[in-house]
SERO-4910 file (N, C-alpha, C, O; in steps of 0.05 Angstrom, whole numbers):
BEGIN
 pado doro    nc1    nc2    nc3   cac1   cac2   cac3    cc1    cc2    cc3    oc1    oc2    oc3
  Unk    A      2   1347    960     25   1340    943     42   1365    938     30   1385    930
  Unk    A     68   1367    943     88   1390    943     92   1388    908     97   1369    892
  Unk    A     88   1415    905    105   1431    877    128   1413    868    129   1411    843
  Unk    A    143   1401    880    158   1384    875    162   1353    850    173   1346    830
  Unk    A    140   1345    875    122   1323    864    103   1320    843     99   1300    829
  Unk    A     91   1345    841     74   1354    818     93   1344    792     92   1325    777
  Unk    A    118   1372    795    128   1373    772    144   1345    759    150   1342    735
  Unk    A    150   1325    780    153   1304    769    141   1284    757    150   1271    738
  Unk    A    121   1283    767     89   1268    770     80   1278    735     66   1264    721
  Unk    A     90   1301    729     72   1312    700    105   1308    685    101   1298    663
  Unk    A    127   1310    688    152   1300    667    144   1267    672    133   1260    651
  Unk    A    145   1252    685    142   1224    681    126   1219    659    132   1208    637
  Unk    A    102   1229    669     75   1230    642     81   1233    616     77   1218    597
  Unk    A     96   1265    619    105   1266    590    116   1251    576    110   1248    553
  Unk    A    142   1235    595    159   1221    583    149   1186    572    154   1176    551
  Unk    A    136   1177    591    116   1154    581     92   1160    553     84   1146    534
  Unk    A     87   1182    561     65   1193    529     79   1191    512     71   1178    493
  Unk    A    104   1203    512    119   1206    484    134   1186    467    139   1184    443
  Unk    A    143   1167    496    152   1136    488    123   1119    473    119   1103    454
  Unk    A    111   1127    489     83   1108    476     75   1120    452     62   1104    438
  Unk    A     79   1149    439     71   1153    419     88   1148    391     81   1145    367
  Unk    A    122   1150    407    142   1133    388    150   1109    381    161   1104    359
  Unk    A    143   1089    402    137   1054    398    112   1045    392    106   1021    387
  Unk    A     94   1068    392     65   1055    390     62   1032    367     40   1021    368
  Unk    A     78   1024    349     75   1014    325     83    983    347     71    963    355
  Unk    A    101    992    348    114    965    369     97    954    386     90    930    389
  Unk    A     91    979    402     72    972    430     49    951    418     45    928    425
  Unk    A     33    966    397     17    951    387     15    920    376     -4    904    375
  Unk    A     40    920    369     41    895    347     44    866    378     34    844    380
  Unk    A     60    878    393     64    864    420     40    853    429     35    829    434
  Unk    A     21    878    430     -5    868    447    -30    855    421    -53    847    423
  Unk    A    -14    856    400    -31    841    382    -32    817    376    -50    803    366
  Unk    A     -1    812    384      0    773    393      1    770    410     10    748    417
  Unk    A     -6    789    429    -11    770    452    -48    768    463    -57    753    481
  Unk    A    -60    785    449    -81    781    442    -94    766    424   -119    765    424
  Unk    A    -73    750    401    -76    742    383    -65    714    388    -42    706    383
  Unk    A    -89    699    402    -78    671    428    -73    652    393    -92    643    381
  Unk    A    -52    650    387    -46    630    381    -45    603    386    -29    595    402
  Unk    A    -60    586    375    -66    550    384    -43    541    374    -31    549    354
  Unk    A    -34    514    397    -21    500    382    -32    478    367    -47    460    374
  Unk    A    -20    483    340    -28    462    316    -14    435    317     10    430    314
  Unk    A    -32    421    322    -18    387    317     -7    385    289    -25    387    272
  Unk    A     21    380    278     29    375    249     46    346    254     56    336    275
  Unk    A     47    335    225     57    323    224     37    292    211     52    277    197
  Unk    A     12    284    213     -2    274    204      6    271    183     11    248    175
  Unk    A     10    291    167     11    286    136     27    271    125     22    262    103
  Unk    A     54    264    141     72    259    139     73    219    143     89    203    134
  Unk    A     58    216    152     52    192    166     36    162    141     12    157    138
  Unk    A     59    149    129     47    130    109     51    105    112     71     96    122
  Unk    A     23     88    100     17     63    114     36     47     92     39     51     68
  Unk    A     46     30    106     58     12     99     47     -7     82     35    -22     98
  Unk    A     43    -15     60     35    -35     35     47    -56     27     68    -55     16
  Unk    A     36    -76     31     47   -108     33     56   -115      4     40   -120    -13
  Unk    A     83   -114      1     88   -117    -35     80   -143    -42     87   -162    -28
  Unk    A     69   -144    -61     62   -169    -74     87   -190    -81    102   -183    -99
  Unk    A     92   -217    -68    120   -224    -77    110   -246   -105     87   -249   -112
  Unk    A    127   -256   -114    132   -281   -146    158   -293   -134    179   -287   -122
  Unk    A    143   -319   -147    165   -343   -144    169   -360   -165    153   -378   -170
  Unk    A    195   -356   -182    187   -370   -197    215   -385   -210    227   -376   -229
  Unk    A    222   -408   -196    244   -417   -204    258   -425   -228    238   -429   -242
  Unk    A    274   -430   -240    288   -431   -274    265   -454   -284    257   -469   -267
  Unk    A    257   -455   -308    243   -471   -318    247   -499   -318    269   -495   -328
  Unk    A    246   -523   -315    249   -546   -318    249   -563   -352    227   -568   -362
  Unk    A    263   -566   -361    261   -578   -386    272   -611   -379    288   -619   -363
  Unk    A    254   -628   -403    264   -655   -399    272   -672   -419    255   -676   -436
  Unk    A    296   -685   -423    298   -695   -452    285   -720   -461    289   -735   -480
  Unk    A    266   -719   -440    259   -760   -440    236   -744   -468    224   -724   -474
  Unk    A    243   -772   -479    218   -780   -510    202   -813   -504    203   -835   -516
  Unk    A    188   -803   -479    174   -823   -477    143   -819   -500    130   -798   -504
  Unk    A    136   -849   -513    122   -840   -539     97   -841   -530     81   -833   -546
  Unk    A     85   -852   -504     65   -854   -490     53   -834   -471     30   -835   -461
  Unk    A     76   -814   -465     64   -791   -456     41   -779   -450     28   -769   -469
  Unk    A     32   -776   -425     -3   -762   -428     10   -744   -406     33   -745   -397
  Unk    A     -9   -727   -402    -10   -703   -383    -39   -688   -377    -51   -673   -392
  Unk    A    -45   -695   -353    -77   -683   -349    -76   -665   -328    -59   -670   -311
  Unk    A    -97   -637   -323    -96   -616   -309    -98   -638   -279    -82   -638   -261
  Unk    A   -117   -651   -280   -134   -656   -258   -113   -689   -236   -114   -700   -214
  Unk    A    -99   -691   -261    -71   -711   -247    -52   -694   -235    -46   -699   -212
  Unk    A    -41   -676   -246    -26   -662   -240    -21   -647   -216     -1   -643   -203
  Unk    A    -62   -638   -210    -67   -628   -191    -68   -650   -168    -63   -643   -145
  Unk    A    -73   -675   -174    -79   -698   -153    -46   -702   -138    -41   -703   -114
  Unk    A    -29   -704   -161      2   -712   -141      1   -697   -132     -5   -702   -108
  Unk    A      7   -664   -138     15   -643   -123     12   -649    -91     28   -653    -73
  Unk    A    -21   -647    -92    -28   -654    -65    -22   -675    -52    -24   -675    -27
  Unk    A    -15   -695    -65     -3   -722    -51     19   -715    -39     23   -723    -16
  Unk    A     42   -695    -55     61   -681    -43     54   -656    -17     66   -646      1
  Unk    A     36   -655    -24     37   -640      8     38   -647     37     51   -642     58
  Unk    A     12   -666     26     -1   -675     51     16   -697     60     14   -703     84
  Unk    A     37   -712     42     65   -725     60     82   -712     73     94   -723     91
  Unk    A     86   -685     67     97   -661     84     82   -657    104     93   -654    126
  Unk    A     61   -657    104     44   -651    123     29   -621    123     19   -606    140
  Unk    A     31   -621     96      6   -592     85    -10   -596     84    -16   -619     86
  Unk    A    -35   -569     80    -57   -573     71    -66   -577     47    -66   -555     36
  Unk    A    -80   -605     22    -79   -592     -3    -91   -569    -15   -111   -560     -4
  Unk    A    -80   -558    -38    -86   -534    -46   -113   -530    -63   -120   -553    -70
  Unk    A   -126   -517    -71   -148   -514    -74   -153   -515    -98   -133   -502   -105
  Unk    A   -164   -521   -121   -163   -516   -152   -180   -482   -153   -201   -476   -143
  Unk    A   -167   -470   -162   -176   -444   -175   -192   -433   -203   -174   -432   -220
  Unk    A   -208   -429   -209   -213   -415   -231   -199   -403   -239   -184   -409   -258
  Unk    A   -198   -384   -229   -172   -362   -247   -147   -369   -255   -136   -360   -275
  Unk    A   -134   -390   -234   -111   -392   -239   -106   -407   -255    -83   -407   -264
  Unk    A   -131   -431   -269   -129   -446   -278   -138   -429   -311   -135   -443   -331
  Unk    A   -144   -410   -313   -143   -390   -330   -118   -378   -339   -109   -375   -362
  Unk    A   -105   -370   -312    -81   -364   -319    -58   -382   -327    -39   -374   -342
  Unk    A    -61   -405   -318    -31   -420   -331    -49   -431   -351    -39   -453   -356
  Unk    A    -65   -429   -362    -82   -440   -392    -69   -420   -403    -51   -431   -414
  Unk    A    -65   -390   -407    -65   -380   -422    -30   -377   -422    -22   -372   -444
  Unk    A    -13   -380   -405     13   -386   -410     21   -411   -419     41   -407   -432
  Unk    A     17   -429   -419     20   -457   -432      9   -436   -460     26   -419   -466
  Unk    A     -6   -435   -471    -11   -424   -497      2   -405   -502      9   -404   -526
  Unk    A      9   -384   -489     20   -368   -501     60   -381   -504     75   -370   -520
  Unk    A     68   -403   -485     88   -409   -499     90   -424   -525    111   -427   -538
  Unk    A     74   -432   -528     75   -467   -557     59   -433   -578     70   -433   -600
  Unk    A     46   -417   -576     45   -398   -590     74   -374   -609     83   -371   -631
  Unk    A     78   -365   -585    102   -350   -577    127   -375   -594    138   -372   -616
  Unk    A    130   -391   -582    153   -409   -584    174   -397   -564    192   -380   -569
  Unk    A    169   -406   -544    192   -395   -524    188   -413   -502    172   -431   -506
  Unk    A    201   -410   -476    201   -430   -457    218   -400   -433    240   -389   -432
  Unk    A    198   -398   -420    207   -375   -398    190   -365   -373    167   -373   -374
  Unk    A    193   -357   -362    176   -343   -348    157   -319   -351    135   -312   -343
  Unk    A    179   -308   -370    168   -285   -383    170   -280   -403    191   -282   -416
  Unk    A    143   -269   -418    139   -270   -448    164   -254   -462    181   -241   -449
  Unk    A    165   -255   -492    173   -240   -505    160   -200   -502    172   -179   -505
  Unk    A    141   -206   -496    132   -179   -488    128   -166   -457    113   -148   -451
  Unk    A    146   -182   -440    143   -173   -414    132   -182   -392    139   -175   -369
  Unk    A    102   -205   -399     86   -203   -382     94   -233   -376    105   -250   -390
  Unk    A     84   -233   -346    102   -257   -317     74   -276   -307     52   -274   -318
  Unk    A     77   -286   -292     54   -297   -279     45   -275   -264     21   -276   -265
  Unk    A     52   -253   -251     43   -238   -237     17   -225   -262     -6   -234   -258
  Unk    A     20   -211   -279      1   -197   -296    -17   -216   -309    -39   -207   -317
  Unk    A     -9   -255   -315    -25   -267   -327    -51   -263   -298    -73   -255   -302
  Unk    A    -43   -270   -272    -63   -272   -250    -79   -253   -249   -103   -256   -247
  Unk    A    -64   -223   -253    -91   -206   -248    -99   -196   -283   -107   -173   -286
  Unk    A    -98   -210   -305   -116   -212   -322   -132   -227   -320   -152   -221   -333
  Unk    A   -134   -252   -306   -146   -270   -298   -173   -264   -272   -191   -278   -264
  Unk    A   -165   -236   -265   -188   -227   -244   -170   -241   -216   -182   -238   -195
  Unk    A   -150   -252   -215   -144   -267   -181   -128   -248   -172   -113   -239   -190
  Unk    A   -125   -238   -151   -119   -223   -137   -105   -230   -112   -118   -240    -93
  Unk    A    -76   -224   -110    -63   -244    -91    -45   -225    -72    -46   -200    -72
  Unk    A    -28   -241    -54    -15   -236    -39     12   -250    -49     31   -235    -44
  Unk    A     18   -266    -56     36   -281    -61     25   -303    -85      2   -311    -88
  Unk    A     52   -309   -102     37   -324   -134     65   -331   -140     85   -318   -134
  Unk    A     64   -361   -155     78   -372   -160     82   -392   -187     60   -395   -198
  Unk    A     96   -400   -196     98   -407   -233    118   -430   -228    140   -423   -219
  Unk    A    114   -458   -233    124   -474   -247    112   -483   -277     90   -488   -287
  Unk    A    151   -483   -287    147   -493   -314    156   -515   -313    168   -524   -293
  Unk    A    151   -536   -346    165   -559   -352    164   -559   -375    148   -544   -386
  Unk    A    182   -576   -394    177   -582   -418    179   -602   -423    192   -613   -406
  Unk    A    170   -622   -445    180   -650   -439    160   -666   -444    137   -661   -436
  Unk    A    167   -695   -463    149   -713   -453    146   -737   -434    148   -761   -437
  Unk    A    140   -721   -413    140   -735   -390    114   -758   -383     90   -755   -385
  Unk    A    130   -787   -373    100   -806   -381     76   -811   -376     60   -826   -386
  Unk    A     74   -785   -349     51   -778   -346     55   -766   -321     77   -763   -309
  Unk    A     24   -759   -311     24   -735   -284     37   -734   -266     48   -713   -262
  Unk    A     41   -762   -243     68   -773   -232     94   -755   -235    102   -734   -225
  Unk    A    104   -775   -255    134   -767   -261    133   -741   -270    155   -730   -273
  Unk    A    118   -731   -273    111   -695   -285    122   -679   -255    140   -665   -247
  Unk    A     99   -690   -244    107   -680   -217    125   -693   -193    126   -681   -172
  Unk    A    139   -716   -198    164   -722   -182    186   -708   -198    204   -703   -182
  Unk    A    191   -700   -219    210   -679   -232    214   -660   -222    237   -650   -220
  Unk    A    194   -649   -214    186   -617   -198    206   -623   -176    228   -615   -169
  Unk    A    186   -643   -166    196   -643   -134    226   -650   -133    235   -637   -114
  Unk    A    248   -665   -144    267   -674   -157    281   -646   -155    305   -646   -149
  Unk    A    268   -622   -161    284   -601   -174    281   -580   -149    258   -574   -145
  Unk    A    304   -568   -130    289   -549   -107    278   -525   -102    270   -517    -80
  Unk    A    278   -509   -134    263   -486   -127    233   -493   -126    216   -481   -112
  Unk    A    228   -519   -147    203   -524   -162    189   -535   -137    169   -524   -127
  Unk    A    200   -557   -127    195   -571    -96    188   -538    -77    164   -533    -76
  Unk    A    200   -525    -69    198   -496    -58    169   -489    -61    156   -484    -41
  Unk    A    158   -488    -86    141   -472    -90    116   -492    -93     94   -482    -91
  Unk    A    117   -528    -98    102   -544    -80     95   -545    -53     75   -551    -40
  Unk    A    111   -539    -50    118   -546    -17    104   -514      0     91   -509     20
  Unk    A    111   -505    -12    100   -476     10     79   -475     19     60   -479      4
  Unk    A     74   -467     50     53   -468     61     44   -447     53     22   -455     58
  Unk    A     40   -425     45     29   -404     44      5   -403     21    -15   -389     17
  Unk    A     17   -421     10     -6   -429    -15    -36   -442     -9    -42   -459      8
  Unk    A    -53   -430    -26    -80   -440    -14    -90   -448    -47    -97   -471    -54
  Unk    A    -88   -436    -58    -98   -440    -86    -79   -452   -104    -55   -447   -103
  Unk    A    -90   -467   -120    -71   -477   -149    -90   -477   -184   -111   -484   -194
  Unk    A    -70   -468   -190    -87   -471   -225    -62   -491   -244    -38   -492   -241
  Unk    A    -80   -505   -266    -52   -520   -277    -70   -520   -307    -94   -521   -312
  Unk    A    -48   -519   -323    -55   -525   -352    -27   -544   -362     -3   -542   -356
  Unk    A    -43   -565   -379    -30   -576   -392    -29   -588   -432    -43   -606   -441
  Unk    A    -14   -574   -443    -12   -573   -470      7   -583   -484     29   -588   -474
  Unk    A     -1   -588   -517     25   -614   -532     15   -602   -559     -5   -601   -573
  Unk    A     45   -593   -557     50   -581   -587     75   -583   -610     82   -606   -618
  Unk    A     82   -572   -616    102   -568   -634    131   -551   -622    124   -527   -619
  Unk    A    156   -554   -615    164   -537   -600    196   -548   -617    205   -571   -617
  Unk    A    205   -526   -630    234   -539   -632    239   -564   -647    259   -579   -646
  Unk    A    215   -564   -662    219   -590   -688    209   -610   -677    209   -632   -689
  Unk    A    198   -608   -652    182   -642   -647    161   -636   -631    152   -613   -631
  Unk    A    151   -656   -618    127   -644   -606    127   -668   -575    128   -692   -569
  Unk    A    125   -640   -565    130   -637   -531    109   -633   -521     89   -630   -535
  Unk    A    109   -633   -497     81   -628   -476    100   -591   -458    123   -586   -452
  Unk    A     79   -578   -457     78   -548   -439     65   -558   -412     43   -566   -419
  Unk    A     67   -560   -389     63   -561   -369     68   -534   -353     89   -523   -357
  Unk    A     47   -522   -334     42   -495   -325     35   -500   -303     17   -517   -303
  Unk    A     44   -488   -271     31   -495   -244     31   -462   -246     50   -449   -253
  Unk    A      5   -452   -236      2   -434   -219    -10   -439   -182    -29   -453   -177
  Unk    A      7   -426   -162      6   -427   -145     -6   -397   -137      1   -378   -152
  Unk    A    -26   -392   -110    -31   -367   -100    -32   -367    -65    -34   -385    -48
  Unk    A    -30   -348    -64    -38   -341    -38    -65   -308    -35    -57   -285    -34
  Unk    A    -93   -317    -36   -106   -300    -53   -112   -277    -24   -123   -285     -4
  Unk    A   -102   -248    -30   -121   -228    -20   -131   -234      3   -120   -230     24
  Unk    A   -164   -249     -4   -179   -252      5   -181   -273     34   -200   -278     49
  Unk    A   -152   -282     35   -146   -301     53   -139   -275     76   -142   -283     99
  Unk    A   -132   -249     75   -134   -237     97   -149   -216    102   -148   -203     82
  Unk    A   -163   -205    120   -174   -184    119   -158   -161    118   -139   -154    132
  Unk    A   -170   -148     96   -161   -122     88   -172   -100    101   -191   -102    117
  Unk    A   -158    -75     93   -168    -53    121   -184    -42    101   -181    -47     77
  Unk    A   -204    -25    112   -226    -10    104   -213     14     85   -195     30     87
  Unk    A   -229      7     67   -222     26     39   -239     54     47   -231     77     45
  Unk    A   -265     46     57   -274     70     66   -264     85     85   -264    110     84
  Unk    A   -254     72    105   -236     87    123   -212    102    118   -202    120    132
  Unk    A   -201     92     93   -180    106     87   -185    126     70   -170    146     69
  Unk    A   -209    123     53   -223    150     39   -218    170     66   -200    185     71
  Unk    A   -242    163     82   -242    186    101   -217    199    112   -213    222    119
  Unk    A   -206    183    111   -174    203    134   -160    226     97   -154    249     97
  Unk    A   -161    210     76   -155    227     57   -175    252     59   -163    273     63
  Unk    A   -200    254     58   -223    271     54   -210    292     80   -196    311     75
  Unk    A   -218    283    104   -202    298    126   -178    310    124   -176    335    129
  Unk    A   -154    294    116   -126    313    111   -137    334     89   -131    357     95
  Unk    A   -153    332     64   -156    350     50   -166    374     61   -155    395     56
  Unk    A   -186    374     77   -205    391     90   -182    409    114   -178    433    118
  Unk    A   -172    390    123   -143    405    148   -120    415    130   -101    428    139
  Unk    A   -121    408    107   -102    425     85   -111    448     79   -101    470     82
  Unk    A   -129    443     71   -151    474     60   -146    500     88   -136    522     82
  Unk    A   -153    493    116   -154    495    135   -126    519    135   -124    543    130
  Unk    A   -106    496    143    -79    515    144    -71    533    133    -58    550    144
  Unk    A    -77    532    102    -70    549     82    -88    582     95    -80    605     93
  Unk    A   -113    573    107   -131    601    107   -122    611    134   -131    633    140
  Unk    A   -106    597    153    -97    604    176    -74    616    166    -71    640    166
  Unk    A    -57    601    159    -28    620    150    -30    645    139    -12    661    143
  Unk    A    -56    654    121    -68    679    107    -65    697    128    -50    716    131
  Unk    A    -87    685    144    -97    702    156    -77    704    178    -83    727    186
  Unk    A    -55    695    195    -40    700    210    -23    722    204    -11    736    220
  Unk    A    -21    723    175      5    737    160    -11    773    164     -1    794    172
  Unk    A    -39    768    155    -57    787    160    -64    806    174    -65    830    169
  Unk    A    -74    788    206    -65    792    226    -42    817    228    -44    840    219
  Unk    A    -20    806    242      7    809    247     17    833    233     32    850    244
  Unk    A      7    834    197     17    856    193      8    886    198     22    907    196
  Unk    A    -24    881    204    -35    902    209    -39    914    234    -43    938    237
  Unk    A    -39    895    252    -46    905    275    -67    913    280    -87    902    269
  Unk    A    -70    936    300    -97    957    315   -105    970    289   -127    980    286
  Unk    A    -83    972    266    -92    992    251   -115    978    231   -113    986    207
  Unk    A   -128    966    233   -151    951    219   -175    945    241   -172    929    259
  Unk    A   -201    960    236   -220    970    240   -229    943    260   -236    941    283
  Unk    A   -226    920    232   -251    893    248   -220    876    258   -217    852    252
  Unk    A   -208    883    266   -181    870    281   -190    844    301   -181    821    300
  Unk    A   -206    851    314   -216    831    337   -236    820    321   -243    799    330
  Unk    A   -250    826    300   -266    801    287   -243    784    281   -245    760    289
  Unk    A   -214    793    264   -211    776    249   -194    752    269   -195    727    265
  Unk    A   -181    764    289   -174    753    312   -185    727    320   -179    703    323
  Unk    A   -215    749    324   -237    714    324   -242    696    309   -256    677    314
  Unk    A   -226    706    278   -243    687    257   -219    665    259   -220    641    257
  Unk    A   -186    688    264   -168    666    266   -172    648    290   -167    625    283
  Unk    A   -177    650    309   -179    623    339   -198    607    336   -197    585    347
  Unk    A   -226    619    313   -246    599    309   -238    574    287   -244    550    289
  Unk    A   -223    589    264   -211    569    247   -194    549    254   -194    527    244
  Unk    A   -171    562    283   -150    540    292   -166    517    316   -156    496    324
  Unk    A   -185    525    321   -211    505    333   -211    488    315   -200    467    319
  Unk    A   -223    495    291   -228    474    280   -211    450    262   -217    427    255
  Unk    A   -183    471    257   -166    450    254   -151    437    278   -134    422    269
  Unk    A   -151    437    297   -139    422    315   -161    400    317   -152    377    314
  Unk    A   -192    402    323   -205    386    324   -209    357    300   -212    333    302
  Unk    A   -208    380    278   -202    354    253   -173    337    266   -174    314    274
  Unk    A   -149    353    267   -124    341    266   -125    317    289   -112    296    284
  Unk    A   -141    321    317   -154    295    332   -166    271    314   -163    247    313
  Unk    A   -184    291    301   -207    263    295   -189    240    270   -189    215    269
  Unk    A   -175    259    251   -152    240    238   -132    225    257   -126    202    252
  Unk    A   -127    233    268   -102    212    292   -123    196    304   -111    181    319
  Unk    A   -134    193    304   -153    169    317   -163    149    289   -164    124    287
  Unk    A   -168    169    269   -175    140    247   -148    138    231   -148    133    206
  Unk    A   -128    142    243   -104    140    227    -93    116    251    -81     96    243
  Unk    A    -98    120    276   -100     95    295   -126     67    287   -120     43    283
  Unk    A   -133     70    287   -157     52    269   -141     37    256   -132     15    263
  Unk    A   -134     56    226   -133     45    202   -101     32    206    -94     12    193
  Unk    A    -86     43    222    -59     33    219    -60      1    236    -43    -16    231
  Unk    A    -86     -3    261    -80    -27    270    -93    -45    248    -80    -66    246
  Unk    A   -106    -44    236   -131    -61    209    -97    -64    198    -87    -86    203
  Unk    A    -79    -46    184    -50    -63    165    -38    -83    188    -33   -106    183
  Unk    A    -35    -72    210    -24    -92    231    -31   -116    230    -14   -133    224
  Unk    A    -62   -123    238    -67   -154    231    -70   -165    199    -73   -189    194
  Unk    A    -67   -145    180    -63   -156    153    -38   -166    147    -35   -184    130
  Unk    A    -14   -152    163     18   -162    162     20   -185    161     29   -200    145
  Unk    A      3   -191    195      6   -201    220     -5   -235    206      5   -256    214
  Unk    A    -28   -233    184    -37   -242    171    -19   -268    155    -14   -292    160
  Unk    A    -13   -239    124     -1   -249    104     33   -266    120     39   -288    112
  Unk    A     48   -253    139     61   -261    140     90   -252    128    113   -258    137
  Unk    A     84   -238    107    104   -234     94    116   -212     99    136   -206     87
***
């Protein structure tokens, strides 16, 4: 090698030493993300909410009647008999007598000839919706006819209804499986009337519901892949700022790629029971209908 070459061969050197000892901060931080294999993180899960079938009410303007027929009767179990007579000429199925519901319009028929009012909704707020789930029934759809009146009996109680088209509506609906009925005679307005109460349901239990435990778990999981990120972002910030200049650098390196292991792996295993759980509302929609 000529004298020449030498002396270039040792300025080159110099000049790369000296750049490397003036960027070294740089140089470093470069080869520290790129040594510092960043995973990509699946996001967005969190973001992702199941759709909840709102509970609907039906409950058309009350029916009042001026007839003063003086022979008047009114029985739960007549009332319940036309109804169904009215269906099944439509060509429904009849509806079921309920416990609860028959709990529930017991305790609205009483609470109006109590109260003294004639409504759907009490003086204090509460609807057929809150009488049902005081009653323990649990629904998908719920429905309230009223009457007032002394009407001459179960029949004409219930051709009134039907006579009237919200009330007919809420006979008539197929979606109904259950019925509760109370009927009461009191004092109302200086004379004494009959309270007539239909509760109508469509209960819950008529569709399968998605797994409560399954949806624990995908919560339990996002919590755990929350926890997760927060100690990745730490430690990325960590990382990054220190560089080579920290002793256990490549431990922590490894502790960050072992952590983003394991959140990407959670962030799979949730997208699959978030697939699960989202087809289980599908056939509950698919179900209720509504």
């Amino acid at each position: 090698m000529s004298k020449k070459s030498i002396i270039s061969f040792v300025a080159f050197f110099i000049i790369v030493l000296g750049s490397t000892f003036l960027f070294k901060d740089d140089i470093l931080n470069i080869y520290s993300k790129l040594l510092l294999r960043l995973p990509k993180i699946e996001s967005g899960f969190n973001n992702l909410v199941v759709q909840e079938v709102k509970k609907q009410v039906f409950t058309p303007p009350p029916l009042r009647s001026d007839s003063r027929e003086e022979q008047s009767f009114l029985t739960r179990l007549g009332v319940i008999k036309f109804t169904n007579i009215e269906r099944v000429k439509a060509g429904l199925l009849p509806l079921k007598e309920n416990a609860e519901l028959d709990i529930s319009s017991d305790m609205k028929a009483k609470d109006l000839l109590d109260k003294q009012y004639f409504a759907h909704e009490s003086p204090s707020g509460l609807g057929v919706a809150g009488l049902a789930e005081r009653a323990g029934y649990e629904f998908i759809l719920i429905g309230e006819n009223l009457a007032l009146g002394n009407f001459k009996d179960d029949q004409v109680l219930v051709q009134a209804w039907m006579d009237s088209p919200g009330h007919r509506a809420n006979i008539l609906n197929a979606k109904y499986k259950d019925i509760g009925v109370s009927v009461i005679k009191g004092m109302f307005e200086g004379r004494t009337t009959w309270f007539a109460v239909q509760h109508f349901g469509f209960p819950s239990s008529a569709c399968p519901e998605p797994s409560q435990s399954l949806k624990n778990q995908i919560d339990m999981k996002k919590d755990q892949a929350q926890e997760l990120q927060v100690s990745l972002d730490s430690l990325k910030i960590e990382i990054e700022s220190s560089g080579f200049k920290r002793r256990d650098y490549n431990q922590k390196v490894q502790q960050y790629n072992d952590l983003a292991s394991q959140y990407n792996n959670l962030t799979a295993e949730i997208k699959i029971l978030l697939d699960q759980y989202n087809n289980q509302i599908g056939v509950f929609n698919n179900c209720t209908g509504l």
